[in-house]
Every structure is written in C-alpha cells, then in structure tokens.
C-alpha positions in Angstrom: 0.0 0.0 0.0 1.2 3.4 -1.0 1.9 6.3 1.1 -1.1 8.1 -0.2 -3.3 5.4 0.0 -2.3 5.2 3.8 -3.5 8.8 4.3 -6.7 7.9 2.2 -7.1 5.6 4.8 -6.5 7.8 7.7 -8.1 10.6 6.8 -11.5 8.9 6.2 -10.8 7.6 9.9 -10.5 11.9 10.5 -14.0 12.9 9.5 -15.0 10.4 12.2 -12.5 11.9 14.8 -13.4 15.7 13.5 -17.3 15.2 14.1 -16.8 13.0 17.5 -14.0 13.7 19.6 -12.4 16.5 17.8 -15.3 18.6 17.8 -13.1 21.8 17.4 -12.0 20.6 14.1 -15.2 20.5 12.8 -16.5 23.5 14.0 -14.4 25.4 12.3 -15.3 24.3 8.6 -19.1 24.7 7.7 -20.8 24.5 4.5 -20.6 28.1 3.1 -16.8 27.8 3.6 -15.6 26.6 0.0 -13.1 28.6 -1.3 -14.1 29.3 -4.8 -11.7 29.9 -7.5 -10.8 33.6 -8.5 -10.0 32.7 -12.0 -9.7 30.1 -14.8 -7.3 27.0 -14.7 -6.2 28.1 -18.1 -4.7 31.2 -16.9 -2.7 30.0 -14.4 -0.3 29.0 -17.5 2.9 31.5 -17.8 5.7 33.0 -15.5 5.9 33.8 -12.2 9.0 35.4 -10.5 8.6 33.6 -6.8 11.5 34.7 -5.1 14.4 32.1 -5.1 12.0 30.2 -7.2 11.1 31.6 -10.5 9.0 29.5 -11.9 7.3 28.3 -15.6 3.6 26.6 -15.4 3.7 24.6 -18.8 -0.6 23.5 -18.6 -3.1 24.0 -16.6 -6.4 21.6 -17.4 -9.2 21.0 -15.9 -9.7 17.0 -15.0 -13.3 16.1 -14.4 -14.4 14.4 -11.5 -14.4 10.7 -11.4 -15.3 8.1 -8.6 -14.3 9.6 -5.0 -11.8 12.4 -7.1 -13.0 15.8 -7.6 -13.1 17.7 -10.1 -9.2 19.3 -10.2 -7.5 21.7 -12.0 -4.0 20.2 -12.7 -0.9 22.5 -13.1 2.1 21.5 -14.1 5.3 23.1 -15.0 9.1 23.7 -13.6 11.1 25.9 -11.2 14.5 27.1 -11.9 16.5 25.2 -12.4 14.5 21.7 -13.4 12.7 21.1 -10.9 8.9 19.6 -12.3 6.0 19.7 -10.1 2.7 18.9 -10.2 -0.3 20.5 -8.0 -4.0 20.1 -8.0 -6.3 22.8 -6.7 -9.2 21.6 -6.4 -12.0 23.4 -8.4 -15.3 23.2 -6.3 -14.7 21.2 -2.8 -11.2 23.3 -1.7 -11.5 24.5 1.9 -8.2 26.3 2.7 -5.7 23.2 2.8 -2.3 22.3 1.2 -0.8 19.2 1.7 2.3 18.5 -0.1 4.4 15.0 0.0 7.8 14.0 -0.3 9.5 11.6 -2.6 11.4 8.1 -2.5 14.9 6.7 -3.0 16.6 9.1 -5.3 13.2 10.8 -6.7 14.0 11.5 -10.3 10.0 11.4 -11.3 6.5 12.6 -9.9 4.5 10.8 -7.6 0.8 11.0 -9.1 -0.1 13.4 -5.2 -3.9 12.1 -4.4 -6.4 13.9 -2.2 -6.5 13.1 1.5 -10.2 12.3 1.5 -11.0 13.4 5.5 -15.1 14.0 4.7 -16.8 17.1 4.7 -15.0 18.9 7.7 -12.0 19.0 6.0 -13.0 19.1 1.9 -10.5 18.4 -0.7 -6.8 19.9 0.1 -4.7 21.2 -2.6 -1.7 18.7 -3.2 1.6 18.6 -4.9 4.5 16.6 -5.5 7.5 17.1 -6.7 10.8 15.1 -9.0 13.2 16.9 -6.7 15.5 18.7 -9.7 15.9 15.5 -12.0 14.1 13.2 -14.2 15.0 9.7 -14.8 13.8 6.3 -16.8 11.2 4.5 -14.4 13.3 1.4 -15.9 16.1 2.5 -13.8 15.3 3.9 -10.8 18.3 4.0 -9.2 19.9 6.0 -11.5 22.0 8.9 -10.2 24.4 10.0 -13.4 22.4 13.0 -13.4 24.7 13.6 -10.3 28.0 13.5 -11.2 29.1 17.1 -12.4 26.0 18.9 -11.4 26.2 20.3 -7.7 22.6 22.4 -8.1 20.9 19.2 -9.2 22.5 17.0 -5.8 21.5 20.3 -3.7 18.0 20.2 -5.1 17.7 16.7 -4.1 19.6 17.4 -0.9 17.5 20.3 0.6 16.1 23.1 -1.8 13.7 21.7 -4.1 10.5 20.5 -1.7 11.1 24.0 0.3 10.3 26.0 -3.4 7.6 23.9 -4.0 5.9 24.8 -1.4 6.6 28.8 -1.8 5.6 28.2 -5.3 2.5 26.0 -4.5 1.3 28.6 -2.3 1.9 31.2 -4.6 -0.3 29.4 -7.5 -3.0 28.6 -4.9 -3.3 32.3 -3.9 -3.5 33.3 -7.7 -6.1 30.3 -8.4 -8.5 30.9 -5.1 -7.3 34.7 -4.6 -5.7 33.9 -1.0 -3.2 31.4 0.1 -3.8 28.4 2.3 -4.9 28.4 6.2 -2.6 25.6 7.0 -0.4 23.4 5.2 1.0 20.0 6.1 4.2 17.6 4.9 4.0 14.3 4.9 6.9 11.7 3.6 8.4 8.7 4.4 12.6 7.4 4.0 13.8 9.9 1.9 10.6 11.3 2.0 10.8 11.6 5.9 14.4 13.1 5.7 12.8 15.9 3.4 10.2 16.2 6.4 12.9 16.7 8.8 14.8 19.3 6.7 11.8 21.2 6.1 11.3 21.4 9.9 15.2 22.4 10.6 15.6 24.7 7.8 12.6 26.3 6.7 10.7 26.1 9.7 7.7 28.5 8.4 7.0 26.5 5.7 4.2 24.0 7.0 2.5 23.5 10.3 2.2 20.0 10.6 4.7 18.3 9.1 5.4 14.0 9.4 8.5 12.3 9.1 8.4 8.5 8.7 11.2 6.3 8.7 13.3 9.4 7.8 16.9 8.6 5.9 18.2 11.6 8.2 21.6 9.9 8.4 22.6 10.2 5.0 26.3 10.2 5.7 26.1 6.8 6.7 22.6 5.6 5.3 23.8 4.3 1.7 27.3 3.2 3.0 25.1 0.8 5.3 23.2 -0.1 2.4 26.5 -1.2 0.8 27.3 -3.3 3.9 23.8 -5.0 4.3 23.8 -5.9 0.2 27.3 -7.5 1.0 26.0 -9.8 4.0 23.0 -11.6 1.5 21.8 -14.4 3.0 20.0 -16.8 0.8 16.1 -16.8 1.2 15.1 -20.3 2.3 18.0 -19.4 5.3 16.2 -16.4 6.2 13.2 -17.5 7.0 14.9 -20.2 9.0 16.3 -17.5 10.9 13.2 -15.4 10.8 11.5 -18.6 12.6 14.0 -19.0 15.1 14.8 -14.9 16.0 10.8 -15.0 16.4 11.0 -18.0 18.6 13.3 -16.7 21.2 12.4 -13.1 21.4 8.7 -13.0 20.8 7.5 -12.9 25.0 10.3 -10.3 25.9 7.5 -8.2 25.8 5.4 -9.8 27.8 3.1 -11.1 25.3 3.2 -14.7 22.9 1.9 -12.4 19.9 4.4 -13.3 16.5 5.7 -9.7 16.6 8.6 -8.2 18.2 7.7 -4.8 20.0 11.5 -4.0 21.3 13.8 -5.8 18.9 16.9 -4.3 21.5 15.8 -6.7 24.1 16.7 -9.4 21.9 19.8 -11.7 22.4 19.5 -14.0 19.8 22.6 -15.9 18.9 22.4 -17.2 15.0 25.6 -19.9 16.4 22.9 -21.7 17.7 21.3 -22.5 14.0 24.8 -24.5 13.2 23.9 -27.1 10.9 20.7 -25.6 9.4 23.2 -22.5 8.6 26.5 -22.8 7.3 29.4 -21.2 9.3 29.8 -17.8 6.6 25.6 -17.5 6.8 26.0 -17.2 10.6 28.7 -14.6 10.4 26.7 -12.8 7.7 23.8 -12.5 10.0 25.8 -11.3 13.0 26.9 -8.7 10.4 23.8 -7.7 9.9 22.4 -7.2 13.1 25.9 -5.4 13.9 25.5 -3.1 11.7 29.0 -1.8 9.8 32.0 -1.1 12.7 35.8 -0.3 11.8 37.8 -1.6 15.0 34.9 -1.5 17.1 33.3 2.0 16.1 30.2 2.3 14.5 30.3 3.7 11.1 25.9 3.9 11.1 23.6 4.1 14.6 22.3 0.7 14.2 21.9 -2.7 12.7 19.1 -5.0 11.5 16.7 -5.1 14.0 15.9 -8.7 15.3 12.9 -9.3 13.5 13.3 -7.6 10.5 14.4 -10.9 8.6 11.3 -11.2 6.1 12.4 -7.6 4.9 15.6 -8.7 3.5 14.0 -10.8 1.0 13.3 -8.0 -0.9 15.6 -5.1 0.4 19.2 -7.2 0.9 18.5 -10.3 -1.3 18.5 -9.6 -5.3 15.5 -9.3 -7.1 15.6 -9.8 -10.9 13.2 -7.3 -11.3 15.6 -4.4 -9.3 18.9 -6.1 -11.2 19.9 -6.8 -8.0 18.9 -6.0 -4.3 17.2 -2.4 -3.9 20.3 -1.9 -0.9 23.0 -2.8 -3.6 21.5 -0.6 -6.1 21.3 2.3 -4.1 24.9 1.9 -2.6 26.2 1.6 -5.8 24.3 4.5 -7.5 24.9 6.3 -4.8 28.8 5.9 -4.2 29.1 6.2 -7.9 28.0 9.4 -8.5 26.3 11.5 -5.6 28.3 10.9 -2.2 31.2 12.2 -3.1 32.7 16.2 -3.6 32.3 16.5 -7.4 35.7 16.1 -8.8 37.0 13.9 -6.4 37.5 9.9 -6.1 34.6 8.0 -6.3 33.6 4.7 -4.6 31.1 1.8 -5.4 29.3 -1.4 -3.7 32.3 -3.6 -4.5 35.3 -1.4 -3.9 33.7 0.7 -0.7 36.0 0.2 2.9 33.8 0.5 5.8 36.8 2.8 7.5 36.3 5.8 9.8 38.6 7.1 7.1 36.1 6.6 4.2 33.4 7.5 6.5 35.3 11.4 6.7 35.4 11.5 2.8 31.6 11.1 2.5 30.9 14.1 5.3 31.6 17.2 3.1 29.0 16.4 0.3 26.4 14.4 2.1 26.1 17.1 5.2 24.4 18.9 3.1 21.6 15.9 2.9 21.8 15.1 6.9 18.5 16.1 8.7 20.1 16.4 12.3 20.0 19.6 13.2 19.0 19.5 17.4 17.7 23.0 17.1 14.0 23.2 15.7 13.1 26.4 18.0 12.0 28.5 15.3 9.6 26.2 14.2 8.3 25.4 17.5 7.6 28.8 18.0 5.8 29.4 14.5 3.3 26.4 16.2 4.4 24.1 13.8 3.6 20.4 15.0 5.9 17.4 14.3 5.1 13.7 14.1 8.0 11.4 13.4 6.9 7.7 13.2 9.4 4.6 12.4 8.5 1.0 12.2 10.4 -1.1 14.6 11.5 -4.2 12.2 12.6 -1.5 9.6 14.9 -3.3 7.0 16.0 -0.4 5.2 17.0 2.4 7.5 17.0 0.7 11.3 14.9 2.7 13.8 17.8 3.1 16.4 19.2 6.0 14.4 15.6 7.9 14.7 15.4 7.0 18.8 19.0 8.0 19.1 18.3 11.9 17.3 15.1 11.8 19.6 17.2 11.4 22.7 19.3 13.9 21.4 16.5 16.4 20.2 14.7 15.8 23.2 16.4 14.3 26.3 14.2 11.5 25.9 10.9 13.6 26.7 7.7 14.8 25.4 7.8 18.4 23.9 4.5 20.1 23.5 5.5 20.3 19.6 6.7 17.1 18.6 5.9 12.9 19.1 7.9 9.8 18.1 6.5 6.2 18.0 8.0 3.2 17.4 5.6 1.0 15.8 6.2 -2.7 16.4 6.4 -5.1 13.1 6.2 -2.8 10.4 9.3 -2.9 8.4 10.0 -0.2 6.1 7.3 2.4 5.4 4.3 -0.8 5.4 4.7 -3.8 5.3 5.3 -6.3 8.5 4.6 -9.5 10.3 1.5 -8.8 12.1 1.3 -5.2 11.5 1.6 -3.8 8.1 0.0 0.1 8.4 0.6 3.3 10.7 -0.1 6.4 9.1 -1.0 9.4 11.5 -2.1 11.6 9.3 -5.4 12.7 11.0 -3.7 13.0 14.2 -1.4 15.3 13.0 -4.8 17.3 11.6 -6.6 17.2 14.8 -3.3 18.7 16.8 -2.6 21.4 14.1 -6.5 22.6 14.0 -7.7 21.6 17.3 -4.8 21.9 19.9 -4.6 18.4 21.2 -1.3 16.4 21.2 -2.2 12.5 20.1 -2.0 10.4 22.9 -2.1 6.8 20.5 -2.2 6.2 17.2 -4.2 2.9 16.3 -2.1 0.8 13.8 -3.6 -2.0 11.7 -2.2 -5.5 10.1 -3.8 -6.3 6.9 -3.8 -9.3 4.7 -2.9 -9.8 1.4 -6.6 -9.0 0.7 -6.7 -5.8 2.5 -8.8 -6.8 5.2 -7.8 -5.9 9.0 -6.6 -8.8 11.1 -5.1 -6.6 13.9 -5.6 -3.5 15.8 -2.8 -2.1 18.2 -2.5 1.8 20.1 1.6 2.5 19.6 1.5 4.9 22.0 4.6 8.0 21.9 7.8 7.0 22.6 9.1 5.8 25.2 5.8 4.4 26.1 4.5 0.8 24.6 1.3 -0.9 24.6 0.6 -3.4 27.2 -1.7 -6.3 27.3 -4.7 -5.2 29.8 -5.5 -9.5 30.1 -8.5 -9.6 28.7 -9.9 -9.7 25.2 -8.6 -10.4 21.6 -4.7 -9.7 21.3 -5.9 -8.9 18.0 -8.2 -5.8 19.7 -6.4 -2.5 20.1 -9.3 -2.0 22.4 -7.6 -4.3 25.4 -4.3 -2.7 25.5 -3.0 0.2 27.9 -0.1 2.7 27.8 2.2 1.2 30.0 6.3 2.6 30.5 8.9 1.8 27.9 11.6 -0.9 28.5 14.5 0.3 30.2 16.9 0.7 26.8 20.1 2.2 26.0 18.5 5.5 23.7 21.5 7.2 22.6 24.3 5.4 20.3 28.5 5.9 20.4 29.3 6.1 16.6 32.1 7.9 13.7 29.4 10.7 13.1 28.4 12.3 16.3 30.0 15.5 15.3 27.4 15.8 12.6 24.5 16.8 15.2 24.5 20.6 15.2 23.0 23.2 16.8 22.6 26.2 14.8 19.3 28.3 13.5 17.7 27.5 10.0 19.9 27.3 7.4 19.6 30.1 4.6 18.3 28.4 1.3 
C-alpha cells in the first residue's frame, strides 16, 4: 500500500474523529466555507517570478471528477533550475488546505499526489509533489548519473527543491483561489521523511504540521550501510529459518506470545545456535547484519538490523531480478558512484567501498548537506508548527535506532508540546510487516494542528494480502509501549494500555556524532 493510500485511509478515519472527539476541528469548517476559484485553470499558464524560485507553469487543465476524485484543476510546470511539479487545486470542494508530499529513493519522477479524502469537515486539500530537480527512466530507478558534475541538481535533491515547491504552491493557490492556504501540512516517508525533517530544521515557516516517517536523516552513513547490508546476503530459504528461530526466542520479551517483536533491542538472539541448518559464513553474515558496519569497534551507522526484520531482507538485501539486483545494492552503488562524493574527487562503489572511519570522513563534506540532524527546531516550534515522526520497529531499510537515538538527542528522551515519536512494532520499512503492516497518523497530526490536542495513540492495523484488518494495536509515543490489559482479543487494540517503555540504551557511540548541530535555519 502506498503512502497516499495510507492517508486515504487515515483521513477517512479523520472525518469520524473531527465530528466525535475532535469537535473543534469540525466546527471550524461549515458549509458556506468553499473557497471558490478567483480565475480560470487556463490562466494559471505562464511566468511567475517567486522569489528564489522563478518559476514556468507549462498547462493548466481541468480534469473532471471521477469516482471519489473531484473535479481538479492540474498544473504542471518547472522551477529554476528543473525542478517539475505537479499540483491540484481543487476546483469546487477546496476548503483552505495544502498538503504536499515527499519523494522516495533518489526521486527522479513525480508521484501522481492524491487527495486526502477526511469528509466534509476537512474538503479536498490542494496537493503537490515534486521530481526533486531530475528526471529519470522508471526502468532505472536508481539512477544517479544526473549527479555527477552537477552540484545544483544534488543540492535540489539534498535540501532546496521540496522547500520552493511549497513557496511556489502557495503562490499558484493564492492566484487560483485569490488567498493562500490556512494551514499546510508535509507528509513523507525514508527519503521522503528526511525531506520532512529538513523542512522542519531549515525552513521552519513553511508547513504546520509536518510527518517524518522512517526518515533517511543519516545520510552520511545511510547508503554506506546499504553497501554493507547488500554485501551480507543471506540466501532466502536461510532467512526465513532465521526469521522462525529470532521469532521463537524473542517474541514474550515483551510480555506477550503475539508473532511480533515490539523492542527488537531486548533481543539476544545468537544465530551460532542454528549450526547445521546455517553454514558457518551465513551465521557470520547474519551477526553482520544485526551489527550493523564497525571499523575496529566504532560504528560507522547508529544501528543494525533489528531482530525481527528478517522477512524484509527478502526483498531489500537479497536480489530481485526485477531491481537487477537488491534495492540496498542498487542504491549503494548508485549512490557511491556518482552523488556521495565532492564533485571532482574519487569516487567509490558497492564492491570497492571500505567500511573505515577514514572513508566514512570523505563522505561528510557532500552528504552534510543531505543530513537532517540539526537538534535545534526552535524557530519552528515557535511558529506552532507540529511534528510527528513515526518509524517501524522491524525497519529493514533504515533501522529505527538512528531515529530514537536523534530523539534522545533532540529531546532528552521527553515529550515536547510540539513534537511525538512512536516506534511501531512489526512494520518494516514504510508498510509492510509480520503482524502489523500500516501506521499512518495523518489525521492525528490534523486534529493537533487545527484543534490543539497532542495524540495520545495512534491505532495501527495488520492487513492481509486482501486488504482486510486482522489486527488492531494503540503504539503509544515513545518511550511508552502498549501493554496487554489480560482480557480480550490480542488482535483488539481495544484491550491494551499505555504502559512505560523498556529500560533501553537511547543514545548510540558512533564515527558521526559530530554531525548533530545546533545552529538556526539554514539560509536556502
């Protein structure tokens, strides 16, 4: 299921919330409050001279309605350099909202942006999305050549290009409705998330609710671990043997027999003890793995596989035909190839990449510019903006630790009245999981933005292949977890209580602790 389709979801779950418990929400929206547009969809074609953004619309057409889309007016053009967009302003339903969402992997094309449908409370937002500077082949999605000699391109990706669509958005909503929106939101997950986090650091006036899930913040280290986790393949029928047995011995850690792991970091799994279902180099692999990359004994990436996350690595680690290869050798190759490095200088790839402290330094002075861990977000907690950050706890891809450990730094491990973390047990990376397959808390974020009150649980859901719901659970903000109440369907979100967090070890010893700063937003 697709991020979009997640906020579908959610947001149909909102216009429940808005007209029960959330009454200030819907109160504020009636009937008579449409926003109309102020001139034709066709006219919004030609020039516009946003600042730090000038900007081309190359069409403007009206799409009929059809099924549960409205009618939408849908603009498309580019902002200087080449960055494409695409926003839809709705033409009769529009009540004052923007949402805009971030991109995947190395972006390079448009993510069709759908409308959050939240019922008649909330009416149909204006949404955009955005290639991020670059276009690519869908056939090769990984490619990154469009990177080597062009720095404006890599600092589009990096940080500038989802902050101008959003000034630009805003500026073609005000000329299409004749005002700009009431409140605008961010959503995005992996790289998507990291965008949401640099939106928050650097341009903190940009949204007021923003969500970042599963966010690739680390990008210093990220694709270097992608490099080591696509060189520690273990074949699939072993995985699942070690799926089975990690699940075995770790599963009532938590207090609960339930096939899902909800603190992977209690786990003390030994894969030694599968000699003879293993072979000897398997067993190191997997240590590997849950290791994470170390030169000498220091971390060169806050984390390692989660115990748990096993069924992930059949389609992130292991190769796929389809991806000509694994999705984490792809991007470590693409990515050591042509973006990591200072243009101009040496370049690396999966095969010849050294997990040294040494390498590690050459990747700092181009991928800084791409890190999202900046421990000062005053300025947008004092423009009221809201943040939700979210990460699934068997997360494959980019391992949840390194999101706990810039919480404990962000926060000293508490609550701030602006922000919330949860660690959602069994989803791996974005959707997907064991037992639990979707979190999205977009109408939480909605109901704290328009009507004050922080979410105290988000309800997850497991679905089948068939898309029907075979579990409910509250994840409740970090460091609390969900607790069994004894009575009642495990399956029943409805029997579980907030209970405190297991005592764990928050904050991780690693090469890159220097890259955590402290200043104020960053100039564009």
């Amino acid at each position: 299921m697709s991020l979009h389709r997640k906020i579908f979801i959610a947001c149909v779950a909102f216009a429940t919330v808005a007209a029960g418990t959330a009454p200030a929400v819907a109160a504020s929206e009636s009937a008579d409050s449409v926003v109309r547009p102020a001139h034709s969809c066709a006219e919004l074609v030609g020039d516009y001279a946003v600042p730090d953004a000038k900007t081309q619309v190359t069409s403007a057409v009206v799409v009929p309605a059809s099924g549960a889309v409205p009618e939408f007016c849908d603009v498309r053009g580019k902002i200087e350099p080449n960055i494409g967009f695409q926003l839809k302003l709705p033409t009769q339903t529009y009540r004052g909202r923007y949402v805009q969402y971030g991109c995947g992997g190395f972006c390079g094309f448009i993510t069709d942006p759908v409308f959050p449908k939240c019922g008649p409370a909330f009416g149909d937002a204006a949404v955009a999305a955005t290639d991020d500077g670059h276009q690519i082949s869908l056939e090769n999605p990984f490619d990154t050549t469009w990177a080597k000699n062009d720095q404006k391109a890599r600092d589009d990706l990096f940080f500038r290009a989802p902050h101008v669509l959003s000034k630009v958005s805003k500026h073609v909503i005000g000329e299409f409705y004749g005002k700009g929106p009431k409140k605008s939101y961010f959503t995005g997950c992996s790289n998507g998330g990291r965008e949401a986090l640099v939106l928050a650091q650097r341009y903190p006036h940009d949204f007021d609710g923003i969500i970042a899930a599963a966010p690739a913040s680390y990008y210093t280290g990220l694709i270097a671990f992608q490099a080591w986790i696509a060189r520690n393949a273990i074949p699939d029928a072993k995985v699942m043997i070690l799926h089975e047995a990690v699940i075995k011995a770790c599963d009532g850690l938590d207090g609960l027999v339930d096939k899902q792991i909800d603190e992977p970091r209690l786990c003390r799994f030994d894969p030694a003890t599968l000699a003879g279902q293993l072979t000897d180099e398997e067993i190191a692999r997997a240590k590997r793995l849950y290791e994470g990359p170390k030169d000498h004994g220091v971390r060169l990436y806050p984390g390692g596989e989660p115990y748990g996350s096993e069924l992930g690595w059949l389609w992130w680690i292991n190769p796929r035909p389809e991806f000509g290869g694994s999705i984490a050798g792809q991007l470590a190759d693409n990515g050591l190839k042509h973006l990591l490095y200072p243009i101009g200088q040496p370049h690396s790839s999966l095969e010849q990449f050294e997990f040294t402290v040494r390498e590690f330094r050459r990747l700092v002075p181009e991928t800084v510019k791409a890190n999202a861990l900046s421990l000062d977000l005053s300025d947008f907690r004092r423009s009221g903006g809201k943040l939700i950050i979210w990460h699934g706890a068997a997360d494959q891809a980019i391992p949840a630790q390194g999101t706990i450990d810039y919480w404990q730094r962000l926060t000293g491990g508490k609550q701030p009245d602006w922000a919330r973390l949860f660690i959602v047990p069994s989803i791996s990376h974005c959707e997907g999981g064991d037992t639990l397959t979707n979190f999205d808390p977009f109408r939480e974020l909605v109901s704290w933005v328009e009507g004050g009150k922080a979410p105290s649980k988000v309800i997850a859901e497991g679905r089948d292949a068939d898309g029907n719901v075979m579990r409910t659970r509250p994840v409740f903000p970090y460091p609390l977890r969900a607790k069994y109440d004894g009575s009642g369907s495990i399956d029943d979100a409805s029997n579980f209580v907030a209970a405190p967090g297991f005592p764990t070890v928050d904050r991780v010893r690693w090469a890159g602790e220097d890259l955590y700063y402290r200043p104020g937003p960053v100039a564009p």
